[in-house]
N, C-alpha and C positions, 0 to 999 in steps of 0.2 A: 577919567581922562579929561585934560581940560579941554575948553573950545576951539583953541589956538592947533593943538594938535591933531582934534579929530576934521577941521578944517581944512590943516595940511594932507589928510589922506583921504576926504571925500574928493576936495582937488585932484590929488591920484588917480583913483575911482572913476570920476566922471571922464578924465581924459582917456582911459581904456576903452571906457565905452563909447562914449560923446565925444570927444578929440580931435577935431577937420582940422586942427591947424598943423603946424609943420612939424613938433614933435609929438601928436598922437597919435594914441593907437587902436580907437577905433576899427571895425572892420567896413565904417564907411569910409573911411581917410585915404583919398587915393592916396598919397603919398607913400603913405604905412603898406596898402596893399601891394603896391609899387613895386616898393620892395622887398616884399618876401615873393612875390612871381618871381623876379631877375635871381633870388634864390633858388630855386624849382621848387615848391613845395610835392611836385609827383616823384621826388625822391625819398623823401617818407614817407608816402604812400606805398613804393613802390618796395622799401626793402620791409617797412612792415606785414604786407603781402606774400611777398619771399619766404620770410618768414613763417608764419603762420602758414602757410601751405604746401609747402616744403612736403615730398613725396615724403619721407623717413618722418615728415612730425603726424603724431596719431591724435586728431580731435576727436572727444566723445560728443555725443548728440543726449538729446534729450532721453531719447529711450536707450539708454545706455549701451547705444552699438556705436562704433569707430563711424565717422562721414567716409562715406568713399571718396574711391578719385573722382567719379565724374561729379560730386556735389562739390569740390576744390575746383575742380575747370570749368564748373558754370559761377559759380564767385566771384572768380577770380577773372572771368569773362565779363560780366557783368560790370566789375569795379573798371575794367582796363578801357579808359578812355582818356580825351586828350586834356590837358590843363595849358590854357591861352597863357603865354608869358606877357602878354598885355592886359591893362587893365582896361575893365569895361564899366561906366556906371552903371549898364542896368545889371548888372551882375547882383548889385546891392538889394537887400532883402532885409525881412523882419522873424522872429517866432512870431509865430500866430496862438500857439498854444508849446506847454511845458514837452519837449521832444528830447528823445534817447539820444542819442551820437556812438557812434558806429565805427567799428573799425572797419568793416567792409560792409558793403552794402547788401544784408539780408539780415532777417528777425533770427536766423535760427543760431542759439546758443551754440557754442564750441568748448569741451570744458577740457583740461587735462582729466588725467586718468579717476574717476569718481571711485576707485577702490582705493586709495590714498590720502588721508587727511589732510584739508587745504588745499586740495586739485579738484575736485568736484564743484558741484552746489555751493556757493551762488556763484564762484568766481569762473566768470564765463569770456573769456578770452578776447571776444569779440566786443565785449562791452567798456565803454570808456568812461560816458559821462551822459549829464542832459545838459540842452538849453533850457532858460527861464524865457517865459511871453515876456515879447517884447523887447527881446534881446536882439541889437544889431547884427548883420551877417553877410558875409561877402560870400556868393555862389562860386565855383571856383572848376567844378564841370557836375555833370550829369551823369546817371549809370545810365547802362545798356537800353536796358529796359522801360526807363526814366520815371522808375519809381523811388527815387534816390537822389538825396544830393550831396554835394560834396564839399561843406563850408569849413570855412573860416570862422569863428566868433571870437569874442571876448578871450576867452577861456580856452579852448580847445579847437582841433580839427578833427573833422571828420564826417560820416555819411549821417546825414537824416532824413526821413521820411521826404517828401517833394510835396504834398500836402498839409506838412507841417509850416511850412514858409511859404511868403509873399514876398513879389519884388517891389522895393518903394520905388518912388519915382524922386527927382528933385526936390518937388515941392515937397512932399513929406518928408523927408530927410532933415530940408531946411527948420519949416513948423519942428517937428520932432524934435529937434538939437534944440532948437529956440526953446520951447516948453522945457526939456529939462535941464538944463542951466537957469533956467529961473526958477523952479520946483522940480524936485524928484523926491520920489516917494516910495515906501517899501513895506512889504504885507510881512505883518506880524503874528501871522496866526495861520497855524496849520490846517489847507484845501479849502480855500475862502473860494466859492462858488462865485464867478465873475458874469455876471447877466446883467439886464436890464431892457425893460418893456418889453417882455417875454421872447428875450432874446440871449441865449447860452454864448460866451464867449470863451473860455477855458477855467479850469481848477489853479489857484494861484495860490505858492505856498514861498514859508519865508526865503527868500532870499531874491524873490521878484521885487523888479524895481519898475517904478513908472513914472513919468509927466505927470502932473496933478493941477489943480487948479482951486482952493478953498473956498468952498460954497456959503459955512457959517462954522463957527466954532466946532470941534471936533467932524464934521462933515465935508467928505471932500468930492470933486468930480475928476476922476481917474482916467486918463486916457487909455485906449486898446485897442492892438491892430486888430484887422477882420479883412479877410480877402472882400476886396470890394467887387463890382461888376465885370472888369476887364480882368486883366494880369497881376493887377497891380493891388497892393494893400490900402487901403481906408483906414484914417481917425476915430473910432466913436467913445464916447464918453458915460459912465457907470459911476454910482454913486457911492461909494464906500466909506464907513465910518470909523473913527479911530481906535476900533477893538479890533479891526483888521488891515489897519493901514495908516501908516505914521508918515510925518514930510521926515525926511534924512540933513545930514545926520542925525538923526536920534539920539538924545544924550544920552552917553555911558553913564548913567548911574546904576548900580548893585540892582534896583528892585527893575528896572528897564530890563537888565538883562535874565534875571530870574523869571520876569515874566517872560522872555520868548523863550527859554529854556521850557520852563514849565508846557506849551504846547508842542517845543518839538522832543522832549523827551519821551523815553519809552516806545521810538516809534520802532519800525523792525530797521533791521542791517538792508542797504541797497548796493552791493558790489556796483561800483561806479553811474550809481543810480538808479540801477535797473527794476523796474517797479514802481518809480518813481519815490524812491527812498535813499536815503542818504548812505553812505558809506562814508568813512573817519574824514576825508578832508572837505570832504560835499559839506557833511554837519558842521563842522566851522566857519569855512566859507558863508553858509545862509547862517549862521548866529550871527556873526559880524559884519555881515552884507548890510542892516540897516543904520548901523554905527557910522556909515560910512567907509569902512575897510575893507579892499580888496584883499584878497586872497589868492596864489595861481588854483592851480586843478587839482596838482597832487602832494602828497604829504613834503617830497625830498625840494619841492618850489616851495612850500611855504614856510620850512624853517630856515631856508636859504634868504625870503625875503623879508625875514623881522631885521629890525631897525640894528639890533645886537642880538649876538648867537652867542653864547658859551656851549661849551663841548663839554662835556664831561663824560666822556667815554673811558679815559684813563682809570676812573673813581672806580672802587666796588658800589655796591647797593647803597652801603649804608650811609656813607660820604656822600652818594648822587642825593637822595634823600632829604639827607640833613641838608644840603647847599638849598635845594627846592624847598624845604619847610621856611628855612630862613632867609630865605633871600630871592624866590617868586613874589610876584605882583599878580595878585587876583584877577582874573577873567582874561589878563595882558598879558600871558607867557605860556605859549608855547611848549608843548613838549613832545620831541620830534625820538622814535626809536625804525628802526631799518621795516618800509613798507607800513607804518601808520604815524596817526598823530592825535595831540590831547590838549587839553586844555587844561592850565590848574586853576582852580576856585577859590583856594580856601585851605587851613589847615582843617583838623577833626577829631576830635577823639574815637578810636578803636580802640577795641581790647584793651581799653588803659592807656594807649599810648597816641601821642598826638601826631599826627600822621595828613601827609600832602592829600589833598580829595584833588579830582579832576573830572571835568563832563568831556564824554566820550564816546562816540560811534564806535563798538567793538564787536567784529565777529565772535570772538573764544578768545580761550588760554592756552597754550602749548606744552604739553609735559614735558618730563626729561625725557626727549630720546623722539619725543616729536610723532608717535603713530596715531596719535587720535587730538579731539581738542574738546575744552569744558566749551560748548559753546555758551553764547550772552547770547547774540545774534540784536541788537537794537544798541539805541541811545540810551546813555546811565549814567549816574554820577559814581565813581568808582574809586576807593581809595588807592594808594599808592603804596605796597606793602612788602618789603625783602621776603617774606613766608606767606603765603595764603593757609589759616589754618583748615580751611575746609579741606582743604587737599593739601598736603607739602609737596609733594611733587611737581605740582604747576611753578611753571618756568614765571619768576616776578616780571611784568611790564618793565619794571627799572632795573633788568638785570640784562638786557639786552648787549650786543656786541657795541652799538651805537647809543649815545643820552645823549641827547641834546635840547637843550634851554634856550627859544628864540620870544626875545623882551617886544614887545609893542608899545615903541616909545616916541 
């Protein structure tokens, strides 16, 4: 990718996050937050609530018995509080460390029915996504019991820990913006232990970004929040080297990105991160978080937000294939099917034949008729094949109801 373009979308990028002025969006920008309060945001809170707890919907638990009612009326108690249609600066906050996000406010899983392939294990209802340290946050209310909160980020809404976040205050908002629009910086290396002067700060993995500051040649001074004395979050500075932390954009070249591939592949499947692991859109997201390119949260945002999308839903296999062999852009396209997404790399030879490869978060494979699944469960480079010979009966990735091709241009 040239400079001119990966420029154009760290630009992007930093406005999501960093963005005070009047068209960003930020979740310090009052302006931004402004306006999604005069939206109500407690109206998606409130039908996805509905939802989910709904007398007639049956949630399994972890030890495989239905929640009862009164575990849905303490949830659902808990989560019901008020959301200020004003904006407040001290509302604003920081991650302090890598945190879950939450559809409702409590740790315990919710799964559909675990005797049903794909309703079980890991996909847990309740679970969305994480924040990365460091990540900007508007507080937006509190639960019951105020072990909970209920943000705004970057990326997503929803409850996390109250523990997990700090509120900044002005000055640090200000300093903070100031430092990363003049350096931001992003760790390229999977659970890089964040300390200094025997002091633990959080586990930091790729797709965390931060202020930095260049001490000498690949050595850099990293800024990190830390609850400080009062309410409010503290600056301190760690020293990190560039085996784990690069200034952004990061040029796209092949062996750049080969190399962050190499430490987050093989890692396990994280259903909307839970465990702190990736799941199909999470792992893209952090591959292309240090290039400079955002990403939304979920697969159906992010092939909606490539610069060009081809469809090719109409095609059989073999036509979707061949358009992909011939006519993908390496590490730069996109490959969007109903509930995940891929990346293509590269052609390959298989069994003789030259065939699209892809890096990919994958839980399984789906047979005909859908009762069980091959699982993978982690990150893989995987090709793209009308027949799996290991199994013919497994349903092909590119034989889906939906193909879509989003270009990063």
């Amino acid at each position: 990718m040239d400079e001119a373009t990966q420029q154009k979308y760290f630009a992007a990028l930093k406005t999501r996050y960093f963005g005070l002025g009047q068209d960003g969006n930020s979740p310090w920008n009052a302006t931004y937050i402004a306006s999604i309060l005069k939206k109500g945001p407690e109206t998606v809170r409130d039908a996805s609530v509905n939802q989910l707890l709904a007398d007639s919907k049956v949630l399994w638990a972890q030890n495989f018995r239905p929640h009862s009612a009164r575990w849905k009326m303490e949830v659902r108690g808990n989560a019901d509080t008020d959301i200020s249609h004003d904006y407040h600066p001290a509302h604003r906050a920081i991650a302090l460390r890598e945190t879950l996000v939450r559809v409702l406010p409590t740790d315990d899983p919710a799964f559909d029915d675990y005797r049903l392939a794909g309703q079980g294990y890991p996909f847990d209802n309740l679970q969305m996504s994480s924040v990365r340290p460091g990540a900007p946050i508007y507080i937006l209310t509190t639960s019951r019991d105020e072990r909970w909160k209920y943000v705004r980020t970057p990326t997503v809404t929803g409850w996390v820990h109250s523990e997990d976040v700090a509120s900044v205050s002005q000055a640090f908002v200000t300093e903070w913006v100031a430092m990363a629009n003049r350096n931001l910086g992003a760790i390229i290396w999977d659970s890089v232990s964040v300390a200094d002067g025997g002091r633990f700060f959080f586990t930091a993995r790729p797709g965390t970004i931060l202020p930095f500051r260049k001490l000498r040649p690949g050595i850099f001074q990293v800024a990190v929040p830390a609850q400080g004395r009062g309410v409010t979050a503290e600056r301190h500075w760690v020293t990190l080297d560039d085996h784990a932390f690069v200034p952004m954009p990061w040029q796209m070249l092949p062996g750049h990105v080969a190399a962050l591939m190499r430490t987050m592949h093989d890692r396990p499947y994280g259903w909307g991160n839970d465990y702190f692991h990736n799941d199909c859109s999470a792992e893209l997201r952090s591959l292309l978080m240090p290039f400079g390119i955002f990403l939304p949260r979920n697969s159906a945002a992010q092939i909606q937000s490539a610069a060009r999308v081809v469809d090719l839903s109409k095609e059989d296999v073999n036509a979707r294939l061949a358009y992909l062999r011939d006519h993908g852009k390496p590490f730069r396209t996109l490959i969007y099917i109903p509930g995940h997404i891929m990346l293509y790399i590269g052609n390959a030879v298989v069994n003789g034949q030259n065939v699209p490869m892809t890096y990919q978060d994958l839980w399984g494979l789906r047979p005909k008729g859908g009762k069980s699944r091959s699982i993978v469960g982690g990150s893989v480079f995987f090709p793209l094949l009308a027949v799996y010979p290991e199994d013919p009966d497994l349903v092909s990735l590119a034989g889906k109801t939906q193909f879509k091709l989003g270009f990063i241009e």
